[in-house]
N, C-alpha and C positions, 0 to 999 in steps of 0.2 A: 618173628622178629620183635613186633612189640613186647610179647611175653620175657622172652628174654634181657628186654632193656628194662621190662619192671623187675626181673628178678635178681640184676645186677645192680639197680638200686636200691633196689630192698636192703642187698648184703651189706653194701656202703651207710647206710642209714643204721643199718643197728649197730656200726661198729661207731659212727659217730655218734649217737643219743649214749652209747656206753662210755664213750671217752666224754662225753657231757654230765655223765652222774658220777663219774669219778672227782673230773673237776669241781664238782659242786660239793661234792661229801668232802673232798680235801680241804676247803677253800669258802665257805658257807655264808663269807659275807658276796662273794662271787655267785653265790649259786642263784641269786632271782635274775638276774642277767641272763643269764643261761638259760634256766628256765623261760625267760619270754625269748630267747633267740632260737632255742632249740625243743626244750623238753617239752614246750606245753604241744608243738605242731606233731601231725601223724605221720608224718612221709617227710625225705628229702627235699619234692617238691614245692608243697607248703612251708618247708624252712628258708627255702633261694626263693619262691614271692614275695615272702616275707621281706627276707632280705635287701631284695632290691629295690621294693617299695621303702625299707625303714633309711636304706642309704640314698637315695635318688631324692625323693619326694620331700618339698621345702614343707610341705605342710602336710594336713589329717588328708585333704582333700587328693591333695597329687599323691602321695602316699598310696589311698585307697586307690585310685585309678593306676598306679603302676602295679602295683598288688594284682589285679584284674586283670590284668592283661598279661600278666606272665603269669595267672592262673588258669586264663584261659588257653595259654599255649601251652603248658604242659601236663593238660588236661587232651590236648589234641595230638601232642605227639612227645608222647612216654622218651621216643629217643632223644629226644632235646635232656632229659632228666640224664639219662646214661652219661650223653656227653659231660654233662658237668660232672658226674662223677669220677670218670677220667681225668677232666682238669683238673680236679683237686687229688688223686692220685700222683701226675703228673709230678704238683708242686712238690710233695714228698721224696718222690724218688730224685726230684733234678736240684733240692735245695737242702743244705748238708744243716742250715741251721731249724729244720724244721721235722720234729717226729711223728709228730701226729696229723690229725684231719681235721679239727677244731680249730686250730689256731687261723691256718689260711682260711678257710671257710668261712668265718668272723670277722676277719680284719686286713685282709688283702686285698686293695680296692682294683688291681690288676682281675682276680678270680670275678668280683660281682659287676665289674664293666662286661667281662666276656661274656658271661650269662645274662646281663642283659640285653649284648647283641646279641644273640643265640634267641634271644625271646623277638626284637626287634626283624632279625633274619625273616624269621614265620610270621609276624604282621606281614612282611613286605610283600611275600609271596603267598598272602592269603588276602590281597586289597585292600588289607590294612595301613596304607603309604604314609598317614597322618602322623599315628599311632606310632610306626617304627621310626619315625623322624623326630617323634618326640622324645624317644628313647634316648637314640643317638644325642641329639642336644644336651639332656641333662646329663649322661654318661660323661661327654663332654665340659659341659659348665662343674659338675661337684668331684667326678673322681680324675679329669683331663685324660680321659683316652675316648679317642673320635674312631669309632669303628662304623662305617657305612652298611646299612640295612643291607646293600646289593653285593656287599662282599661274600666270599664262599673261606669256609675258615673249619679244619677236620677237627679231631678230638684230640686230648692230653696234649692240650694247647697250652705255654705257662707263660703271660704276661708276667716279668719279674721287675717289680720298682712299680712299674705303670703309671709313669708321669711322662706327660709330653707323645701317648702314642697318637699316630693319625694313620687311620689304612682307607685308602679310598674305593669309590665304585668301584666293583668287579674287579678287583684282587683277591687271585686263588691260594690260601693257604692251606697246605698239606698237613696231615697229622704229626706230635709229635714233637711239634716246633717251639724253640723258646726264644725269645724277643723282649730285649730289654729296654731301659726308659730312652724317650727321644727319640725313638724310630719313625721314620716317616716313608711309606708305600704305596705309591701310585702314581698315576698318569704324570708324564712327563710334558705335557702343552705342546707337545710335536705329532704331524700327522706323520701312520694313524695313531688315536689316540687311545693306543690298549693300554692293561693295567699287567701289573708285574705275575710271576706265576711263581710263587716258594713253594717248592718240594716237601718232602717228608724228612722230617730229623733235622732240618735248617736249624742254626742259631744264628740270630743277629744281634750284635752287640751294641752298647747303647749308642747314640746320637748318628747311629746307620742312616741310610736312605736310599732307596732303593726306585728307580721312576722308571719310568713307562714299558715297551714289549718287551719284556727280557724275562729269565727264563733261571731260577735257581735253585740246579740240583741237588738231590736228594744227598742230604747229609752236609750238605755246604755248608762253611761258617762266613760269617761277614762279622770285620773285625769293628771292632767299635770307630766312630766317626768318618767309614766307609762310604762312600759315595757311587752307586753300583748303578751302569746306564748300558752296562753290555751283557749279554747272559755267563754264569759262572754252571761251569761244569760240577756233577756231582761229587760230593769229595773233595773241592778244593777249598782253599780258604782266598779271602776276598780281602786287598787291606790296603789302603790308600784313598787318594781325590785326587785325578780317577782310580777307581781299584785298577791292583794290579792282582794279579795271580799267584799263590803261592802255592806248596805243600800238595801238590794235587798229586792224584792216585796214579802209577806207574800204571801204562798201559799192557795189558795182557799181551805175553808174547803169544805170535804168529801162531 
């Protein structure tokens, strides 16, 4: 398993450092930017520590220590590197104005919040509690999306906008999912106090909100300014406060 999530980044990594020496031979006042973002690191890896220490970290010092800590996590677990590569596939395939891997990779602070819960994830379940809460804050204070260390969250995951999101403790996201700005996911302050469970292929549109034991199946939409506190069957679309039901799948006959 890990072998194969180095050798599916590997492939993603040479097709991005190629789309990085295109842009730079095209574009030469561009290209030492590039070069310190991309060309000079060896790996995928080394470019998303990077990354998240040069966007996160107000100074040399928090810089280097988030640097470190998302090099020490994907240094421990290679799949944490696949997944992001997914997520930046994702954005391509699900966003019509975006052709290449460069662009998001660079400058979609929705892609470098996710990777850094993704890093923060592994502090939390490695005793790191500090470490991943520190994450979360500054994710929060520089790029505004609050994703909680104890959240569970799949691959080709596409934060689109990535303003205003907030997903709380133990909220399950399924692979596949895209969620726009303004979304808010979790606990509802009513007992008991569980956290929401999004499917596979979900979209939630922007300024959603989705609170406490409820249950949203695979392929569901939630329309934008949705208000969702009962579970939505697979296949339907969600659109209202309260949602109401829509467009949902004819059930198989008998």
């Amino acid at each position: 398993m890990a072998d194969a999530a180095i050798m599916a980044s590997d492939g993603l990594w040479q097709e991005v450092r190629s789309e990085a020496l295109r842009a730079a031979a095209a574009d030469p006042a561009f290209g030492q930017a590039l070069a310190d973002a991309v060309l000079i690191h060896d790996d995928l890896a080394a470019v998303l520590a990077d990354l998240i220490g040069r966007r996160m970290g107000g100074n040399a010092s928090e810089r280097a220590r988030l640097r470190a800590f998302a090099r020490d996590a994907f240094r421990h677990a290679p799949d944490l590197v696949e997944a992001a590569g997914r997520d930046l596939r994702a954005i391509v395939d699900r966003d019509p104005a975006i052709t290449g891997l460069l662009a998001p990779l660079l400058n979609f602070k929705g892609y470098v919040a996710l990777q850094a819960w993704r890093v923060s994830n592994w502090l939390w379940h490695h005793g790191h509690v500090d470490a991943a809460l520190l994450l979360q804050n500054e994710a929060s204070n520089v790029l505004q999306v609050s994703i909680h260390p104890a959240a569970s969250i799949g691959s080709s995951v596409y934060l689109d906008h990535a303003t205003g999101i907030v997903i709380g403790a133990n909220v399950t996201i399924g692979d596949d999912v895209t969620i726009l700005q303004n979304v808010s996911i979790g606990r509802s302050g009513e007992l008991p106090t569980r956290s929401p469970r999004i499917g596979r292929g979900v979209f939630i549109g922007a300024g959603a909100t989705i609170l406490g034991d409820v249950s949203i199946g695979d392929f569901a939409k939630i329309g934008a300014g949705t208000v969702v506190t009962d579970d939505v069957p697979g296949g339907c679309t969600a659109i209202g406060n309260p949602a109401r039901l829509a467009n949902c799948p004819e059930p198989a006959p008998a």
